[in-house]
C-alpha positions as CSV (number, residue, x, y, z in Angstrom):
1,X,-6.2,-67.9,60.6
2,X,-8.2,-67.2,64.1
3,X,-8.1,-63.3,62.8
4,X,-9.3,-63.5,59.5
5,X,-11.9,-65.5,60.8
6,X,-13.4,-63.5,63.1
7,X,-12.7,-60.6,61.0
8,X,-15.2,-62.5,58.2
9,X,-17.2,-63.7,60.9
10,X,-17.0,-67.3,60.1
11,X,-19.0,-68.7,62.7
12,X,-17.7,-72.3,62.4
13,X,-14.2,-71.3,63.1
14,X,-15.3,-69.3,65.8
15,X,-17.2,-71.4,67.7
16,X,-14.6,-73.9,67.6
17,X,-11.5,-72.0,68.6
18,X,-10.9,-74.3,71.4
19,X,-10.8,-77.3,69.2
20,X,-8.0,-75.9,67.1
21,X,-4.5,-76.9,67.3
22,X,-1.4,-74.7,65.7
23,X,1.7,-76.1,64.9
24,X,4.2,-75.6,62.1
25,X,5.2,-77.6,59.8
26,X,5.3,-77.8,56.0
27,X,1.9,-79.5,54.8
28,X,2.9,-82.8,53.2
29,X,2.4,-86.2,54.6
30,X,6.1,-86.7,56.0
31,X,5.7,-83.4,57.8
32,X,2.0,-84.3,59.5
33,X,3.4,-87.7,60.8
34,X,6.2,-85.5,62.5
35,X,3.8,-83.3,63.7
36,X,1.5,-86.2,65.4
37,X,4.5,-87.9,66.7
38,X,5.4,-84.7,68.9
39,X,4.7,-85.4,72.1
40,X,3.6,-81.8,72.9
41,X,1.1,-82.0,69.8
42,X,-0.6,-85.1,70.8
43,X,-1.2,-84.2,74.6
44,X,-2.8,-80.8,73.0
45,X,-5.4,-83.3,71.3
46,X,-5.2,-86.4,73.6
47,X,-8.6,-86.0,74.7
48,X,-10.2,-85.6,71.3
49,X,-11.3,-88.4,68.9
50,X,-8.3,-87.6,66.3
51,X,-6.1,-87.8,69.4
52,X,-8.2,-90.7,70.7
53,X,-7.8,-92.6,67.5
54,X,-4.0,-91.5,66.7
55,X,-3.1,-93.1,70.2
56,X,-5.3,-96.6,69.1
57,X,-3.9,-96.7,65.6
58,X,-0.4,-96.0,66.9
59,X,-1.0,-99.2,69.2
60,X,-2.0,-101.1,66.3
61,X,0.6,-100.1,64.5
62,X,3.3,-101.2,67.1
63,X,1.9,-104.9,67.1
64,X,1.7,-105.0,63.9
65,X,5.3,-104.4,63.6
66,X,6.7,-106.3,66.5
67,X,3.9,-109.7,65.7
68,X,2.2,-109.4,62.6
69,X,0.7,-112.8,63.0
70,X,-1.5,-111.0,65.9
71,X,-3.5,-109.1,62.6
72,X,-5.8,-110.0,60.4
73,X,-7.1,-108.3,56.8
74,X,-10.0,-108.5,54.8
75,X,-13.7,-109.1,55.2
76,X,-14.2,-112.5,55.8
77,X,-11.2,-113.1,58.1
78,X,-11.9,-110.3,60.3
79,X,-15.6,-111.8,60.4
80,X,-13.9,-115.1,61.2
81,X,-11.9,-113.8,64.1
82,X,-14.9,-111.9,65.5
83,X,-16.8,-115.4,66.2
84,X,-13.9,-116.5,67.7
85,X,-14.5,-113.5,69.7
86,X,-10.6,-112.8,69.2
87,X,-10.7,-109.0,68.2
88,X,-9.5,-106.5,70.7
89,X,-9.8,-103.7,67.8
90,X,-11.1,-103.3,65.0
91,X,-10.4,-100.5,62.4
92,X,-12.2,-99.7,59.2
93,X,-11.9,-97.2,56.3
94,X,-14.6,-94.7,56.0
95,X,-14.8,-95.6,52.2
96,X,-15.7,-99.1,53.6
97,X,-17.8,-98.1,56.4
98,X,-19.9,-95.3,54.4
99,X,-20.2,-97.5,51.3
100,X,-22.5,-96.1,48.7
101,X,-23.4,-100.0,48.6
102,X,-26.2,-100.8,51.3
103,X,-25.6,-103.9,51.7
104,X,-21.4,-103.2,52.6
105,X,-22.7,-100.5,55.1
106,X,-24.7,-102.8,56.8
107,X,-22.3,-105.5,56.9
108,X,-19.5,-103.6,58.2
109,X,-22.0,-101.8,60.8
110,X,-23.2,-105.2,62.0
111,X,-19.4,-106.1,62.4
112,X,-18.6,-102.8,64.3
113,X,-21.2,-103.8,67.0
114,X,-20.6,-107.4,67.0
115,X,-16.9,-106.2,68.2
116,X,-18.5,-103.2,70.3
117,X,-20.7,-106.0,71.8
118,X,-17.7,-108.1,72.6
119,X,-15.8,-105.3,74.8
120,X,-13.5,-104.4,71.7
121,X,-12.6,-101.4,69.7
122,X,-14.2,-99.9,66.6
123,X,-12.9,-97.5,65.2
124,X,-13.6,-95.6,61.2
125,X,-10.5,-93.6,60.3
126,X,-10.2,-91.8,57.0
127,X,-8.9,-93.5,54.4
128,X,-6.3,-89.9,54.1
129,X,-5.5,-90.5,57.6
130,X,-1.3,-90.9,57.2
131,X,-1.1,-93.4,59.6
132,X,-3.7,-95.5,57.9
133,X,-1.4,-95.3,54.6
134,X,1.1,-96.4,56.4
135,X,-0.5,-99.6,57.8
136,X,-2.3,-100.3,54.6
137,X,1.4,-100.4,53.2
138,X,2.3,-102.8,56.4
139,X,-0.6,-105.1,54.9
140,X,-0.1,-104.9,51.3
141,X,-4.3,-105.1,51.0
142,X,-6.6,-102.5,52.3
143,X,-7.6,-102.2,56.0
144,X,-10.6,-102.9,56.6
């Protein structure tokens, strides 16, 4: 892929060569969450924001599985917890976060600095991201 970039001169892929990460695997969703539970994978992107927001979801992930009274889904109990001042982190879809629907941005941007403000996490993933399928399925109701 690197040589047939530079050989059509796509700058984009050039300039980002360091960013990119090579590993096999065969392309569908069982494979990739293989791939970012390799240990050799994840220190090759630990100190980028995929890697930085694999590591947090992952963390997530494990409490939600060993004490899923510790999470909370939905709009308005998330917003209750954050006057309580009881969220550590905070992760929302991008399809909530970008919302074509001004009034959802803004409400779920106020509640991503309330947290911020707080000393929590706030995180956007992508709503593709395989571990957010995963937790959504945990919830049985979107994440957001």
């Amino acid at each position: 892929m690197i040589s047939e970039a530079k050989r059509m001169k796509m700058r984009s892929v050039e300039e980002n060569i360091g960013r990119i990460v090579v590993a096999a695997g065969g392309g569908c969703n069982d494979d990739l969450k293989d791939l970012l539970g390799e240990s050799t994978d994840m220190n090759l992107m630990k100190d980028s924001k995929v890697g930085l927001q694999i590591m947090v979801l992952r963390k997530v992930w494990d409490m939600v599985s060993s004490d899923s009274d510790r999470a909370c889904y939905g709009l308005k109990s998330v917003e209750s917890a954050q006057e309580m001042g009881a969220i550590e982190t905070l992760l929302i879809s991008d399809e909530l976060y970008r919302s074509d629907e001004v009034a959802t941005r803004k409400r779920y941007g106020c509640l991503m600095k309330a947290v911020k403000d707080s000393g929590g996490d706030a995180l956007v993933y992508s709503s593709m991201n395989v571990l957010v399928e995963q937790l959504q399925a945990c919830s049985n109701s979107p994440v957001d």
